[in-house]
N, C-alpha and C positions, 0 to 999 in steps of 0.2 A: 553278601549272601554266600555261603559255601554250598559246593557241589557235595550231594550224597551220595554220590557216585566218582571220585575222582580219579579211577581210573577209565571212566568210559568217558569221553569225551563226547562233542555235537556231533561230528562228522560222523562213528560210531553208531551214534543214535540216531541218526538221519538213514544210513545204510540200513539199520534192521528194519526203518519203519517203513523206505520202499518197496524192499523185498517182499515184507508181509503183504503189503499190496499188492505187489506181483502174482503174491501166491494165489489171495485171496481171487481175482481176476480170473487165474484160470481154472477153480473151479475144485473141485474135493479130488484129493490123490488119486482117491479108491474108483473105481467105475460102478455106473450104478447096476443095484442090484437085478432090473428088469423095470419094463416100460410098466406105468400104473394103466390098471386095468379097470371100465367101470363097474360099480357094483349093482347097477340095475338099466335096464333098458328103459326107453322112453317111448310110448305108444301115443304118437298124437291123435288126438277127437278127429272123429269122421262126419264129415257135415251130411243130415238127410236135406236133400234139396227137393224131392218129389213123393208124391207118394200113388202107388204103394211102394214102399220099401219094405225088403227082409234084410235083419239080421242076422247075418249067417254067420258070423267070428266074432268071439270074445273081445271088450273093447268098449271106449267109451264112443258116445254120439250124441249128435246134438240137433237141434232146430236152430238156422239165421233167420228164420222169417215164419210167416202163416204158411201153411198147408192145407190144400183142400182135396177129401177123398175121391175114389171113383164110385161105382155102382155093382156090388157083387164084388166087392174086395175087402180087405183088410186095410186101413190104413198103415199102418209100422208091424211087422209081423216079427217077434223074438226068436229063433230058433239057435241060440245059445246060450253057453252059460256064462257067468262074471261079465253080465255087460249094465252098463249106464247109459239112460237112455235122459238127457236135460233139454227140455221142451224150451229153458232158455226162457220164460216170460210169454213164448207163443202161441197158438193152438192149432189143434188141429181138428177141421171141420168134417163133419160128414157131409153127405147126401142122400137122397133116397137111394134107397136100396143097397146102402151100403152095409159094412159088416160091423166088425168092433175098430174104434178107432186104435187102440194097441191092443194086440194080442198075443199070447203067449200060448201056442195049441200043443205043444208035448211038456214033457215034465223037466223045464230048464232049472236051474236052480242061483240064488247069489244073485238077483236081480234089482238095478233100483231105478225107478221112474220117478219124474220129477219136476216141477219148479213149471206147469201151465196148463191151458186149456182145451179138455178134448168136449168137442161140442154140437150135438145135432148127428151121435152115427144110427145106424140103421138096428143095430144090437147094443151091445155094452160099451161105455165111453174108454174101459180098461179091465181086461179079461187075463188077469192072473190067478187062475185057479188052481192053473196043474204046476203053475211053480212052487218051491219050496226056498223059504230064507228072500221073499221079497221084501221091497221097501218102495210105498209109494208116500209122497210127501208133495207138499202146496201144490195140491194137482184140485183143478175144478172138474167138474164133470158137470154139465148140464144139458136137459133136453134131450136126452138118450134113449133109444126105444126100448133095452132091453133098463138094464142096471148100471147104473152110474160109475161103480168102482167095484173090480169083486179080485179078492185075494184069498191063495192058498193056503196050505198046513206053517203053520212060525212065521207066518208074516209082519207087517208094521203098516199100519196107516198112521199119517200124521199129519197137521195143521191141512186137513183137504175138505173141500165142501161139495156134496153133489144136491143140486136143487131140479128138481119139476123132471126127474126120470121115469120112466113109464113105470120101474120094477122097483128094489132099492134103492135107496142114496148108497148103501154099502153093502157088499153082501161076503162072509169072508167063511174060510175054514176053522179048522179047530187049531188051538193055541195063536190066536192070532193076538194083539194088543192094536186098539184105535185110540188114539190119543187128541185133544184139543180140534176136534173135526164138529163142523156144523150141517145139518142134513133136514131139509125144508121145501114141501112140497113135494114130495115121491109118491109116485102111486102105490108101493107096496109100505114096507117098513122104511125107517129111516136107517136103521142101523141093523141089518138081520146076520150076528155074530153065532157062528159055530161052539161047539163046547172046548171049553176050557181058556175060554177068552178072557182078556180084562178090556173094559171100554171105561176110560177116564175122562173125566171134564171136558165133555161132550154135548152139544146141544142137539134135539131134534123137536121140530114143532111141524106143526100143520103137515104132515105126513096122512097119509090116507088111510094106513095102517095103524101101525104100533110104534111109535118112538122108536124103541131100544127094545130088540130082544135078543136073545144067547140061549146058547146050550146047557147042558149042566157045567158043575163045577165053573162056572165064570164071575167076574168081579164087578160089579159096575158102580165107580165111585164119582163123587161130585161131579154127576151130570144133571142136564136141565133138561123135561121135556115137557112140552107144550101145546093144547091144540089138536092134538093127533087122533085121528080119525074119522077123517071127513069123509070118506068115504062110503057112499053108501053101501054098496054090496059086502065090504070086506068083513070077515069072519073077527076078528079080533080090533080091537081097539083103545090099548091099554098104552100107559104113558111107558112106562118100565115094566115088560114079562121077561123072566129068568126061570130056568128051569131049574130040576132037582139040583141041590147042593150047592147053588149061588149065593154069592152075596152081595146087598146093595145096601151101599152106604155114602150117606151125607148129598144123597138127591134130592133134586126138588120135582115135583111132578102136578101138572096145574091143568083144568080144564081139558083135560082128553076125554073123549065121547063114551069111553066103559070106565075102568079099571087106572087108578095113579100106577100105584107099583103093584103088581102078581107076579107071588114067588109058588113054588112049588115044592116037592119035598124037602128038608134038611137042610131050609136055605136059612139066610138071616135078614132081615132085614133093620136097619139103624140106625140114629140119627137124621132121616128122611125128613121131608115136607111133603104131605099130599094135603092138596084144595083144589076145594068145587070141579072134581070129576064126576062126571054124572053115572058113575058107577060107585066103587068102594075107594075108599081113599086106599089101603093098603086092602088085598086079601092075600092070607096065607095057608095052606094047606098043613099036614100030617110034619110032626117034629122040625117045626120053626121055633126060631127065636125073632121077636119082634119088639124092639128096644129103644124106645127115648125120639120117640118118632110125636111129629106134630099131624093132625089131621082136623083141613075142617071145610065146612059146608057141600060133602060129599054126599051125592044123591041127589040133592036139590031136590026133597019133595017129586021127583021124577020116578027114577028107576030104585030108588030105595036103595038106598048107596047106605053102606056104613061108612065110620073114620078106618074100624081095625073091622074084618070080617075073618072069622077062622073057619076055615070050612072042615077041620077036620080033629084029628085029635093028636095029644102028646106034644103040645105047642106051649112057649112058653111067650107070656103078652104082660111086658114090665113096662114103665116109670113113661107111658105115655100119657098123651094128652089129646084127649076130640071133642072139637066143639063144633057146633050149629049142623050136623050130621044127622038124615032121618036114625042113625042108629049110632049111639056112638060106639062101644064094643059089642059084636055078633060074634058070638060062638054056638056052632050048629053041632058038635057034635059032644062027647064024653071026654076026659080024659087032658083036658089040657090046664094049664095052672094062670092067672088070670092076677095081676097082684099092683100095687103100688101105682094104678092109673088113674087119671083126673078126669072130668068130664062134664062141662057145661053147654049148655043151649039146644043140647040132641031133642029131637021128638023119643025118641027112647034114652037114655043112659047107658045101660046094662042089659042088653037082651042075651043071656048066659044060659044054655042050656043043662039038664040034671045030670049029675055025674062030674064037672068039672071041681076042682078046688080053686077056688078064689079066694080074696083077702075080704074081709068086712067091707059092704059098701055103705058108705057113710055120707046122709044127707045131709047137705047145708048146715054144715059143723056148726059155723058162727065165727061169733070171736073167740080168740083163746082157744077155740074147740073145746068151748064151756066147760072144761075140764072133768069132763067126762071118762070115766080109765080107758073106756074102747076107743073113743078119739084117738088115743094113743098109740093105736094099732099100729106099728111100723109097716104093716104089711096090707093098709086097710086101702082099697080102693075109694075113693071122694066124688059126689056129686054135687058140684054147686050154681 
């Protein structure tokens, strides 16, 4: 073997490779530039172990165990802003005469409640009204004197359920969004949404009220309601009510004691299912769109339900479908356009008042639609 280095011998090379070790050992020439400094502080969770408790400082918190309220108080009272409040799997019980199980009484903002049970207070099981930018999420509310859950202006409900509360299962401000929430057995509405809300794939059944109702301009899409309004004295009783300028789409709406879906002005209604409400399966007021909607056995021979009922004018009633309906389409007033609907088993069919434009309605075509030219009506309403 020859050396590729023949003038640097072992020894040589032995000398530079301690030194570098030497050097390496004690560390970088240069001195350092300054101690590292950290870039964020660390705020540990503050455990509520009693209650009543306030929240007086920004901050997370939590529940270790159950809590049970007093009488004439608040259980968890919020009086800041940026704070987390995780129930941890826990609840927190009322008593008589107690207040709201959480409450928020001035206008805190950036708030999120969370992950348990408020259960049995003397008012609301969670009273965030006058906050803004809340987030309540798997939070139950049951058995509450006042309202199960109620949230302010931009809030979030999410995966929450409030059953057998005296008032709403939810009661919230304007812009708010309720998401994947079930609401069953409330003495008022199950879901009583301010304007400009969206409520998504949502259940409410056996509510004493109305399912789901909202302000104007709100959304309410694949939700389910059910059942609702057993109550006797209550004023309304509709599966799904939206006011002006809403829209409800791809609902199912079944056996409520008035009305499946009632919208009001300039709303739309879509893709829906109403049955056997012993009201109207949809009704729609003044400049509606009412589109590709199923409706049947609404009325029952009772209250003289239709599938579509228009109660007004400037509506337009496309490419649906009602059967076994004391009426299948009612339109009461002038003025609305009536086109490409189907319609078997009604005691009526067409109950269309004078003034509107509709499409030919076409008896029990046959086969082929006997090839008749008006058969051919793209536009022709069918009875069969």
């Amino acid at each position: 073997m020859h050396n590729k280095h023949p003038g640097l011998g072992f020894p040589v090379l032995l000398t530079i490779l301690i030194g570098g070790a030497r050097l390496a050992l004690a560390g970088p020439l240069a001195p350092p530039l300054g101690a590292i400094q950290p870039t964020s502080r660390f705020s540990p969770r503050v455990e509520i172990d009693q209650l009543p408790f306030t929240v007086a400082v920004s901050g997370s918190y939590y529940l270790g165990r159950d809590l049970t309220g007093v009488a004439g108080s608040n259980g968890i009272t919020i009086a800041a802003d940026n704070v987390t409040l995780d129930l941890g799997g826990f609840s927190l019980f009322g008593v008589a005469g107690s207040l709201d199980g959480v409450a928020v009484p001035a206008a805190q903002a950036n708030l999120s409640i969370h992950g348990g049970t408020v259960r049995g207070w003397g008012v609301d099981g969670v009273d965030c009204t006058l906050a803004t930018n809340c987030a309540l999420a798997n939070l139950q509310a049951s058995s509450n004197a006042g309202h199960g859950l109620r949230i302010g202006i931009g809030g979030l409900v999410s995966k929450c359920t409030a059953r057998e509360n005296i008032l709403d299962g939810v009661n919230t401000g304007a812009g708010v969004t309720v998401l994947d929430c079930t609401m069953d057995d409330n003495g008022d509405d199950g879901i009583s949404a301010g304007v400009g809300c969206t409520v998504r794939s949502c259940t409410a059944y056996s509510n004493d009220d109305s399912g789901i109702t909202t302000g104007g301009g709100s959304t309410v899409i694949g939700c389910t309601t059910r059942d609702n309004g057993g109550g006797a004295a209550t004023p309304t009783k509709d599966g799904i009510a939206a006011a002006d300028g809403s829209s409800v789409i791809d609902c199912v709406a079944y056996s409520n004691d008035d009305d499946g879906i009632l919208v009001t002005a300039g709303s739309t209604v879509r893709g829906c299912t109403a049955t056997s409400n012993l009201g109207d399966g949809i009704q729609a007021a003044n400049d509606c769109l009412v589109q590709g909607n199923t409706c049947d056995g609404n009325g029952a021979g009772v209250n003289d339900g239709a599938g579509i009922h228009v109660t007004d004018g400037d509506t337009r009633v496309i490419d649906n479908h009602v059967t076994d309906n004391d009426r299948g389409i009612d339109v009461d007033l002038a003025g609305s356009l009536i086109i490409r609907n189907s319609a078997a088993g009604n005691t009526v069919a067409f109950d269309i008042a004078p003034g509107n434009d509709y499409g030919q309605i076409i008896l029990s075509p046959g086969a082929g639609f006997n090839g008749a030219a008006t058969d051919s009506n793209p536009w022709a309403n069918f009875e069969f």
